[in-house]
N, C-alpha and C positions, 0 to 999 in steps of 0.2 A: 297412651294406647297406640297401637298398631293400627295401619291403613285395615287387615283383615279383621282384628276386634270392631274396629269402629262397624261394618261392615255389616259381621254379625248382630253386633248389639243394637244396629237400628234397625225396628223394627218396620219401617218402611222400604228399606232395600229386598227384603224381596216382591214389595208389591211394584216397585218401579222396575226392576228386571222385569215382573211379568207384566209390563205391560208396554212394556222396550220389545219383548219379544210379541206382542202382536201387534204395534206399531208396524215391526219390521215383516211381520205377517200379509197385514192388511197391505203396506207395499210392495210383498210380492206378486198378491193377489191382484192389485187395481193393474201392474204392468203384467202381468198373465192376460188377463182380459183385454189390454192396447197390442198384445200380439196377436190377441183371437180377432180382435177387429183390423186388423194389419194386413192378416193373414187371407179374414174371409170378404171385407169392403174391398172397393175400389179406392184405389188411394187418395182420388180427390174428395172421396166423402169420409174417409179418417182425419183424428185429430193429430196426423204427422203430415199432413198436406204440405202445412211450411215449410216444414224439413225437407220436404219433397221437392218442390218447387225452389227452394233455396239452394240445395244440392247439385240440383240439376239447370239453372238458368244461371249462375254466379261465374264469375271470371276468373277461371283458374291459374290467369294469371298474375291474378289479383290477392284470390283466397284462396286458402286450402281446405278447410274445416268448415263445417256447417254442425252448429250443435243445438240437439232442440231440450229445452230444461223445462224437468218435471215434477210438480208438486202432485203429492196425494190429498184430497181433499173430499171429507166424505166417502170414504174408500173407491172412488176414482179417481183415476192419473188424468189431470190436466197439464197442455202445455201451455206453460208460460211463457214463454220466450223459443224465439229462433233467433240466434244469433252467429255471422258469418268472424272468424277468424284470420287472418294472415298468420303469419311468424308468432311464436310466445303462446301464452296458455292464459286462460281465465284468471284473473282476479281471484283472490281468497272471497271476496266479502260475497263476487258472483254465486260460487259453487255452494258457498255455505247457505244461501239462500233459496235453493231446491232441495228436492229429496233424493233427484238423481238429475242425468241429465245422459245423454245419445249422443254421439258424434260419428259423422260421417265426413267421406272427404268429398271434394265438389270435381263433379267428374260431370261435363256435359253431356247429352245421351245417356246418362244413365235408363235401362231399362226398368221401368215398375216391378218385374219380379225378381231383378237381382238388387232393389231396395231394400225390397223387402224381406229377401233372407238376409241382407246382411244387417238391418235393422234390430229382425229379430234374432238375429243368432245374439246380438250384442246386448241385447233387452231378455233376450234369456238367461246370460253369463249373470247379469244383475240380478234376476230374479234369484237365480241359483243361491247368491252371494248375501240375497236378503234375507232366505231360508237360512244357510248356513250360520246367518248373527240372530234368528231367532231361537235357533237352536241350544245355540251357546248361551244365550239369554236363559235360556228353560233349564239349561244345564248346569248354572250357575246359579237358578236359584233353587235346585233341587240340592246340589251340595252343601250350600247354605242351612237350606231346612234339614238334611242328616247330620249336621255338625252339632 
């Protein structure tokens, strides 16, 4: 049998699409509401304060990157970690072990409201991108169910 027979014929592939797709729901939704709290808190009482602080007091000539990694849990976004960068990228085994994760670059002075758009403009593009795989999720297992 074919990757798409097999697909079809188990009968639990369209319950794990649909629940792929609110997974990816529920992740849009918990980083929707870390932008509304971004957006309307003061930053020392949001859960990006690290990021914040990390961002903004770090040695640029040191570090480039401040990235803050975010599990859903419960259908809200917690940050687990801040952690600063140099040169190179993440570990596989890091990034696989959040749901998402923010990166900013470490700019002393940074102003709190130009964190903050540019936080959330970057936690919007996500949110976007976790609607657009729930979508596809729903779309996949409605094709599924017409076939």
């Amino acid at each position: 049998m074919t990757n798409g027979a097999d697909a079809s014929a188990d009968p639990n592939g369209d319950d794990e699409r649909t629940e792929r797709a609110a997974e990816y729901e529920a992740m849009a939704d918990a980083l929707e509401d870390l932008v509304v709290e971004l957006r309307d808190e003061p930053i020392k009482e949001s859960r990006l304060e690290g990021l914040f602080d990390e961002a903004t007091t770090s040695d640029p000539r040191i570090w480039n990157t401040v990235t803050a990694f975010i599990d859903v849990e419960d259908g809200e976004a917690v940050v687990t970690d801040e952690s600063k960068l140099a040169q190179g990228s993440w570990a596989p085994e890091i990034v696989e072990g959040c749901d998402t994760m923010v990166t900013v670059d470490v700019q002393r002075g940074l102003m709190p409201d130009d964190f903050t758009y540019a936080v959330g403009k970057k936690l919007s593009q996500r949110i976007e991108e976790f609607r657009a795989k729930a979508a596809e999720a729903r779309a996949d297992d409605e094709t599924d169910s017409n076939n």
